[in-house]
C-alpha positions as CSV (number, residue, x, y, z in Angstrom):
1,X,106.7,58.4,124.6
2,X,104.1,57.2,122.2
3,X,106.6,56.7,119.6
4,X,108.5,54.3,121.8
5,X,104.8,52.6,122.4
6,X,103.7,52.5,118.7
7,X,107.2,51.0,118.0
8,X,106.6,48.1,120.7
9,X,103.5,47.3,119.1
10,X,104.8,47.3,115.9
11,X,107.4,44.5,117.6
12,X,104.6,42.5,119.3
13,X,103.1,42.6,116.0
14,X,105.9,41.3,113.9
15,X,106.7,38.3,116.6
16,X,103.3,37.2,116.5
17,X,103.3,37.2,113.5
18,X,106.5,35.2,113.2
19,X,105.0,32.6,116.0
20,X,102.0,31.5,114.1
21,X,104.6,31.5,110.6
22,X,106.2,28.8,112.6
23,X,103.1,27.3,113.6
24,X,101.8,26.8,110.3
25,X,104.8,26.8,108.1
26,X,104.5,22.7,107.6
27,X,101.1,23.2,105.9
28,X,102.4,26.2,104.0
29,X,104.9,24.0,102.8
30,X,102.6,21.4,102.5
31,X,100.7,23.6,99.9
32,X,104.0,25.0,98.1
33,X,104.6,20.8,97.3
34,X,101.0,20.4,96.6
35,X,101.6,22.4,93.4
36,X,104.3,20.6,91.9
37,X,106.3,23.6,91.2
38,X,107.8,24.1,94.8
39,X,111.3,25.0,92.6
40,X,110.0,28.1,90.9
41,X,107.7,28.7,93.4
42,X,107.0,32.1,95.5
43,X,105.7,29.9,98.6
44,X,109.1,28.2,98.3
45,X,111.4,31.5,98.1
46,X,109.6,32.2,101.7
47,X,110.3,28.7,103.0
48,X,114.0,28.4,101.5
49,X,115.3,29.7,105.5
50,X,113.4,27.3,107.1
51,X,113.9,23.6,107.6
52,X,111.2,20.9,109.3
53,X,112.1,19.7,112.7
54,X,113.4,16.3,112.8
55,X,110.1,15.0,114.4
56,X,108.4,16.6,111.3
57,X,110.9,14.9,108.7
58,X,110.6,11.3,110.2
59,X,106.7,11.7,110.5
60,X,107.2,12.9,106.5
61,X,109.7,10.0,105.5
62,X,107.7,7.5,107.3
63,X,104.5,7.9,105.8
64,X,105.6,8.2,102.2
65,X,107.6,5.1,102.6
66,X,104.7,3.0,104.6
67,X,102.9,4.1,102.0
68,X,105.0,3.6,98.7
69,X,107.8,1.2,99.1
70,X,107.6,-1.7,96.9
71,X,106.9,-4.0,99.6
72,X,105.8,-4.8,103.4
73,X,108.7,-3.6,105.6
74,X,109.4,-6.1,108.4
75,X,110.5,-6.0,112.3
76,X,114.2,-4.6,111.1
77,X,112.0,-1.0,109.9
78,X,109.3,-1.3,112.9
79,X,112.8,-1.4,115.0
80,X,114.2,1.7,113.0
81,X,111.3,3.3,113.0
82,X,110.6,3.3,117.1
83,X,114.3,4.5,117.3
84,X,114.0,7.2,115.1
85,X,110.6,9.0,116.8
86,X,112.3,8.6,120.2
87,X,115.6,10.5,119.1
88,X,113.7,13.0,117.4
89,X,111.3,13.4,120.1
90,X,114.5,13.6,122.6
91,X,116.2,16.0,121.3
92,X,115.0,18.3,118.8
93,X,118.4,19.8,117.4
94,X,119.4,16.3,116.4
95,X,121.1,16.2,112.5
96,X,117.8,15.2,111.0
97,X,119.6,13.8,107.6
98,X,121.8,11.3,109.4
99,X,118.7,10.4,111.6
100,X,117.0,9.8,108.2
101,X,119.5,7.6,106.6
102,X,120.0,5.5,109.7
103,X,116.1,4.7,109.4
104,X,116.1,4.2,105.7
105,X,119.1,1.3,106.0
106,X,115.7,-0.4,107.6
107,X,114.3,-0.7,104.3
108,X,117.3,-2.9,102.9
109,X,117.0,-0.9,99.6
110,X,120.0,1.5,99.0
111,X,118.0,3.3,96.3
112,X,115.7,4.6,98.5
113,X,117.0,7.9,99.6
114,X,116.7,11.6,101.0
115,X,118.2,14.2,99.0
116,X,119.0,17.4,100.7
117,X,117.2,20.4,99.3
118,X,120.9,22.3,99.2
119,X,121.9,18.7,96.2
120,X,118.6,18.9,94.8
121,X,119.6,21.3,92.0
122,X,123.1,19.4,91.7
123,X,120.7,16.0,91.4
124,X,118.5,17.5,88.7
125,X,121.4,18.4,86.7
126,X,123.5,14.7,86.8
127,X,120.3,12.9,86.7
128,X,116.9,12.3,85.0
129,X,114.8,14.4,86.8
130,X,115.4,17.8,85.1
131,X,117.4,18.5,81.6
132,X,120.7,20.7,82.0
133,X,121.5,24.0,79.6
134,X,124.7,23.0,79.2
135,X,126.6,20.0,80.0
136,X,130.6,19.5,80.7
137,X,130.9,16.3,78.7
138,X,131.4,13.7,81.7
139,X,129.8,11.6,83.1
140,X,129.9,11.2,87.2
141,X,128.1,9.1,89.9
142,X,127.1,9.3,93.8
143,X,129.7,6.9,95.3
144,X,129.1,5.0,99.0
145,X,131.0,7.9,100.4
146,X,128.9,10.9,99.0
147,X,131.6,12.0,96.4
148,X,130.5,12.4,93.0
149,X,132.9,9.6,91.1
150,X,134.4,9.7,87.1
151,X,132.3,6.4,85.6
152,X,134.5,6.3,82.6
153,X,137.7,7.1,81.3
154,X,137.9,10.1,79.3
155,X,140.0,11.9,77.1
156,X,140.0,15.7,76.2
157,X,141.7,16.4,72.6
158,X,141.8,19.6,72.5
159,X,144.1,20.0,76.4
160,X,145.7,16.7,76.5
161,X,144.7,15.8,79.6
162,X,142.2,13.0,80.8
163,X,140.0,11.6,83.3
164,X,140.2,8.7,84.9
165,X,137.9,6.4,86.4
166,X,137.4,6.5,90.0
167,X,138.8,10.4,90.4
168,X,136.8,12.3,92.7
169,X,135.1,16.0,92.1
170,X,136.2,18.1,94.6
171,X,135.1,21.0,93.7
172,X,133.9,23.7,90.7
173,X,134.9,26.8,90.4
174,X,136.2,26.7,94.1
175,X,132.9,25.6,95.6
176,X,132.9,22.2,97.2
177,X,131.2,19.8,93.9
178,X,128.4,18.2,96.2
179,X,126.9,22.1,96.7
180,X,128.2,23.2,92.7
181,X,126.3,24.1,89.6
182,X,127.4,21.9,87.4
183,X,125.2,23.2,84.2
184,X,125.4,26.6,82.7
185,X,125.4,28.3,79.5
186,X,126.7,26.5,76.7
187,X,130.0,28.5,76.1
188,X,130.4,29.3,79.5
189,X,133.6,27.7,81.6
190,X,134.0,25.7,84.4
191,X,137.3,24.9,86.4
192,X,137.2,21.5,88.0
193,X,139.0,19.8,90.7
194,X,139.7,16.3,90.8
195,X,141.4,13.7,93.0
196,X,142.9,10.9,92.1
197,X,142.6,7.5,94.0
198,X,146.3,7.7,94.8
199,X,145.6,11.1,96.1
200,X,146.8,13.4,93.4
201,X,145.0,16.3,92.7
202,X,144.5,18.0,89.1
203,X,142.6,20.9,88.0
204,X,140.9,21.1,84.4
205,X,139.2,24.0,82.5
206,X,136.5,22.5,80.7
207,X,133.5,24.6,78.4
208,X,130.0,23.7,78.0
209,X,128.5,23.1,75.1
210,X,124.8,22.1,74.2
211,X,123.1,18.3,75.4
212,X,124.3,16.4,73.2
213,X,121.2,14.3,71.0
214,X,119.6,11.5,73.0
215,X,120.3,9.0,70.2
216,X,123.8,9.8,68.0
217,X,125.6,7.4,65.6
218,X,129.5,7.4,67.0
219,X,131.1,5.6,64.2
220,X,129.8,3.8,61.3
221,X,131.5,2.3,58.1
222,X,130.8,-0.2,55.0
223,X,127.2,-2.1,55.8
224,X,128.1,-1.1,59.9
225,X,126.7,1.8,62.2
226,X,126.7,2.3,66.1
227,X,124.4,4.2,67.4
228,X,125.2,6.1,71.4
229,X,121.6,6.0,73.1
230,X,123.1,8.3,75.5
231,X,123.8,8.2,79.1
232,X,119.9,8.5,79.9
233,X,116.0,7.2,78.8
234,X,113.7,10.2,78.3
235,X,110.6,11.1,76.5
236,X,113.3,12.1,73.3
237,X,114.8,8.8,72.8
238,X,111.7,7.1,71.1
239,X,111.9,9.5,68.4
240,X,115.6,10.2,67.8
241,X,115.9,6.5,67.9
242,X,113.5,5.9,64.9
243,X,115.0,8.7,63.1
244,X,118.2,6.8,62.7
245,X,117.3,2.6,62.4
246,X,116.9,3.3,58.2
247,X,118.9,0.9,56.0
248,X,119.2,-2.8,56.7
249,X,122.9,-2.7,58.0
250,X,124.8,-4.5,61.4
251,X,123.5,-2.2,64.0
252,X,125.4,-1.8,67.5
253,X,123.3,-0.4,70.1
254,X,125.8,1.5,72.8
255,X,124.0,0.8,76.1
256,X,127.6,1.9,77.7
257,X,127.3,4.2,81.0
258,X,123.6,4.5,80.3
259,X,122.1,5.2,83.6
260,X,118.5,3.9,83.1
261,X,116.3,7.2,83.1
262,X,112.8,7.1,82.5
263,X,111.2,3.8,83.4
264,X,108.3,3.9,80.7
265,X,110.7,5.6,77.8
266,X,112.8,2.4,78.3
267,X,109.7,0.1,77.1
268,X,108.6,2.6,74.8
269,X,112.1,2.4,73.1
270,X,112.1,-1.7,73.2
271,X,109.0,-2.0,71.6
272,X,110.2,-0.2,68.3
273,X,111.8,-3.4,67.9
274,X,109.4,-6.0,68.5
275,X,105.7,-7.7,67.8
276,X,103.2,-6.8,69.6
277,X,102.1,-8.3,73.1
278,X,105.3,-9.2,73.2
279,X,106.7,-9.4,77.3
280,X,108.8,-6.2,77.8
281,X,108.8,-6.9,81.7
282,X,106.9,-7.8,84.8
283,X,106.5,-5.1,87.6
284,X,105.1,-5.8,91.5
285,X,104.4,-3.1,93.5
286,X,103.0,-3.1,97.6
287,X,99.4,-3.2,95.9
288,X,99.8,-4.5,92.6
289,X,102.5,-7.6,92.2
290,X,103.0,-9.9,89.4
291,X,101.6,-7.2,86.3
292,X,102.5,-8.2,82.7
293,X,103.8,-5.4,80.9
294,X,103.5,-6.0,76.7
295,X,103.8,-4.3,73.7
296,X,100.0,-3.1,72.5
297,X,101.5,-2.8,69.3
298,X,104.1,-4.2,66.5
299,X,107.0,-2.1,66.3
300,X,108.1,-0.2,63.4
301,X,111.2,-2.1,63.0
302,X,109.9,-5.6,64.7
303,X,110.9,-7.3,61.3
304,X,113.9,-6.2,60.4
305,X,116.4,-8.3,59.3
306,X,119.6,-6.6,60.2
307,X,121.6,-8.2,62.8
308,X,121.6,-6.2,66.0
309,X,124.0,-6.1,68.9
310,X,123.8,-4.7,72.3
311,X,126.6,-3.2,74.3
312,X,126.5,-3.3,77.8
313,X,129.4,-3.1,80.9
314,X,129.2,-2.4,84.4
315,X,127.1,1.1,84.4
316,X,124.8,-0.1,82.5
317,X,121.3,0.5,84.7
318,X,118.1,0.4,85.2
319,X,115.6,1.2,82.6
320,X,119.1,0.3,80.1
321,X,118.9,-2.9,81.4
322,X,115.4,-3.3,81.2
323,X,115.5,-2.3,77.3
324,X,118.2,-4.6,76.9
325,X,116.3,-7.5,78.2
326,X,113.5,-6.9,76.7
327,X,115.7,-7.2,73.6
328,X,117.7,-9.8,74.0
329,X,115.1,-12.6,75.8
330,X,112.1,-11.5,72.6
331,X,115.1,-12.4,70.0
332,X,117.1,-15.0,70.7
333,X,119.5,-13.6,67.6
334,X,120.0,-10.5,69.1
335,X,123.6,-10.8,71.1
336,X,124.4,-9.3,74.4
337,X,128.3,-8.0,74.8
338,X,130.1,-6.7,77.5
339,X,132.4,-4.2,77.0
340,X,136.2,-3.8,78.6
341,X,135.6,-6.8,80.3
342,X,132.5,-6.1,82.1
343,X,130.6,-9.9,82.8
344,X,127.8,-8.0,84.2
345,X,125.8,-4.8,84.4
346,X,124.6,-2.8,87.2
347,X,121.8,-4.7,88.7
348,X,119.4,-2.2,89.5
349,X,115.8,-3.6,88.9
350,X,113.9,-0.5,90.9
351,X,111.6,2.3,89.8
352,X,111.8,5.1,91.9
353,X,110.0,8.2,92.5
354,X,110.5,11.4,93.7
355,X,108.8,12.7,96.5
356,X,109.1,16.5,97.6
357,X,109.0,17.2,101.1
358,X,107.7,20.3,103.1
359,X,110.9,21.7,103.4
360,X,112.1,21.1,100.0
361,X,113.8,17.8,100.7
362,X,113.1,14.7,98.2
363,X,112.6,11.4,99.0
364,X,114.1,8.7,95.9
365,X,111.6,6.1,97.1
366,X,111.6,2.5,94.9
367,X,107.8,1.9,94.6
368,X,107.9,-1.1,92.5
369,X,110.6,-3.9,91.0
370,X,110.7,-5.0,87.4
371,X,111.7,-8.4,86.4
372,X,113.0,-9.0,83.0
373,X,110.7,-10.8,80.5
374,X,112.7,-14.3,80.1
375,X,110.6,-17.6,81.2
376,X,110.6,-18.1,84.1
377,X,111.1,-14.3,84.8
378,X,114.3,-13.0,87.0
379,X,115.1,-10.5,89.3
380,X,118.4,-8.9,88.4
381,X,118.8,-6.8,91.5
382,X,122.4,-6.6,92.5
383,X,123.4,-9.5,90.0
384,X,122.5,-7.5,86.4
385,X,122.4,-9.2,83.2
386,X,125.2,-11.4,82.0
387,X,126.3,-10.7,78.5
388,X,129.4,-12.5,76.8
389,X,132.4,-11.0,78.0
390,X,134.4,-10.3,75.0
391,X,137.2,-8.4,77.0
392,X,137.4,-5.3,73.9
393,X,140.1,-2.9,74.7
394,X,139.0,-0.3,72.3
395,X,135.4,-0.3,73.6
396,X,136.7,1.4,77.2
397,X,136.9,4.5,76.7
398,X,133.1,6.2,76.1
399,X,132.9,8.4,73.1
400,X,132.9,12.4,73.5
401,X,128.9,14.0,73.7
402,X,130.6,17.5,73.2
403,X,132.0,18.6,69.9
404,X,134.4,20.5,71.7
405,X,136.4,17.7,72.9
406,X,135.9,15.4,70.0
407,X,139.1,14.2,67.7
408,X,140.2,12.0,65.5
409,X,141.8,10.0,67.6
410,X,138.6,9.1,69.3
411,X,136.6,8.8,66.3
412,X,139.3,6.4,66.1
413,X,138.5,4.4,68.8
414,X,134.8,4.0,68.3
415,X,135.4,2.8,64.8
416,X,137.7,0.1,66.4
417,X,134.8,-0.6,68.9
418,X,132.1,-1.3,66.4
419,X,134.6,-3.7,64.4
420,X,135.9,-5.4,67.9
421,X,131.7,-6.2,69.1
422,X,130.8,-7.1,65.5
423,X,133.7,-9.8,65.2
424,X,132.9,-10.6,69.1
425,X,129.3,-11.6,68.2
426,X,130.5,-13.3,65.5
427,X,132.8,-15.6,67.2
428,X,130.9,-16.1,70.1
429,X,127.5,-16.6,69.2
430,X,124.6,-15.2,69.7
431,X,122.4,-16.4,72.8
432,X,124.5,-15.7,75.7
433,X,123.4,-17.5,79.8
């Protein structure tokens, strides 16, 4: 008899104990995200079984982006906002993430997301916010329809086989690609699952190797070099970058499937190349609008007199653009090519943040706009920049990152690239609209 009573105490115990967990877990979480570590964080290994209630996720999302977002939000969000609080009051087992992107349509800005915390790993990998141990050698995109998308044809010497653009990622080693771990150990294997857009599906067994330099020459010849700046701005671009711009040669800059990456290693990258207070950009936040951005220094190879020439097409984003701007409007004799056609590229003039949430979500929230540095200064949101649209063949497929998959048939290609945009800028001229 007393066992049975010390056990029910030892029950009324542990629920109580559970009820004021419950209670409090928002501020625990709270204070896991406080620390800026909430990934490798005990607090967080506690949390990972428990998500905010959908009241709790609107109140979250709300604030950061009343708070944040680039600029005063209208009726359309006050609207959205007063619709969201009442479902999520109404009924509490409501999907919270559909609820969430219903409200941030409001904004107008299809940047400004929330990642679950079961992509948040997967995002870190394919994007700029964390550095993967080993890649795969492709490159892939979030389409409208959630599927992570081929950006770029590519080739695969060593199998035969290729990817094309548009084919879907289904899954990786069985498990559905959105939830997948794309990075690994360099060496390790990965068997991939791809649709095509006529509904074909293939399966390819790819290795991965090391990340590949931020800043590689991908084909070079007599007085000629081109030089890949990767598919991403980080903090190792400035460097690598100014380990490689020796000699007085034609230099090709491949802005091709470059994604943006870090906002501030863009500038810092642009302003190797020109005197200083010169304009890199103009930026306007919520509290700040109209500030000047410019070079507080001359850049080490500001007077160089090798012709330059950036390559651009459709992917090219962000803090890419940005660099190429800054570029191209600072030297009018610096030319500006599309590649396989492309007229214009991406058109994404936002910064973004991430926010993490209690529960482990992040919030992508656009906090400010840039505008490139050309008088009067543009906003290339949705439109891009417009390079000359020299239609080169041999510049559409991007060159391998993995030695692995690298042949000479490629090597090929790249070599027939550089010639192609030299003899485009050539012909063409040098100050495109």
């Amino acid at each position: 008899m007393l066992f049975r009573l010390e056990i029910l105490i030892l029950g009324v115990r542990i629920v109580h104990s559970l009820d004021i967990f419950c209670k409090y877990r928002k501020k625990i979480a709270t204070a896991c995200a406080a620390t800026q570590l909430i990934f490798m964080n005990p607090c967080y290994a506690m949390m990972e079984d428990t998500e905010e209630a959908p009241i709790d996720l609107v109140t979250d999302v709300v604030r950061i982006v009343e708070r944040e977002f680039y600029e005063e939000l209208g009726s359309e969000w006050s609207s959205a906002k007063r619709r969201a609080f009442d479902v999520a009051r109404a009924d509490p087992d409501i999907d919270a993430y559909a609820l969430i992107s219903d409200l941030l349509i409001a904004t107008g800005d299809k940047f400004t997301r929330l990642v679950p915390r079961s992509e948040v790993s997967r995002l870190r990998e394919v994007s700029d916010i964390g550095a993967p141990r080993g890649v795969l050698g492709i490159q892939l995109k979030m389409n409208n329809k959630k599927q992570l998308e081929v950006i770029a044809n590519k080739k695969f010497g060593s199998t035969g086989q290729a990817l094309k653009k548009g084919d879907v990622l289904l899954q990786v080693d069985g498990v559905p690609a959105t939830k997948a771990t794309l990075d690994g150990d360099p060496g390790s294997t990965a068997r991939l699952l791809f649709e095509r857009q006529n509904g074909q599906q293939y399966e390819i067994v790819l290795q991965r190797s090391a990340p590949p330099a931020p800043v590689m020459t991908i084909a070079s010849g007599p007085n000629k070099r081109m030089l890949r700046l990767g598919t991403s701005f980080s903090k190792a671009t400035v460097p690598a970058l100014s380990s490689l711009l020796d000699g007085h040669d034609t230099l090709v800059l491949d802005l091709r499937g470059n994604r943006g990456g870090v906002f501030e290693a863009g500038l810092a990258s642009a302003a190797q190349f020109l005197e200083k207070d010169a304009p890199l950009t103009t930026i306007s936040t919520r509290s700040a609008p109209q500030q000047v951005r410019k070079t507080d220094y001359t850049g080490p190879f500001s007077r160089t007199k090798r012709p330059i020439i950036l390559l651009v097409d459709q992917d090219t984003a962000s803090a890419a653009e940005l660099f190429a701007a800054a570029l191209h409007y600072n030297k009018k004799d610096i030319a500006l090519i599309g590649a396989c056609g492309a007229t214009h590229t991406f058109g994404k003039a936002k910064i973004q943040r991430a926010e993490t949430l209690p529960g482990g979500d992040l919030l992508l929230i656009s906090y400010a706009v840039y505008l490139t540095p050309q008088n009067p200064p543009k906003d290339i949101s949705g439109y891009g920049l417009s390079p000359l649209d020299a239609s080169i063949s041999s510049c559409c497929s991007y060159p391998s990152t993995t030695d692995d998959n690298a042949d000479n048939s490629e090597a090929t290609r790249q070599e027939e690239c550089l010639d192609a945009t030299i003899q485009a800028a050539a012909i063409i001229g040098h100050h495109p609209k």
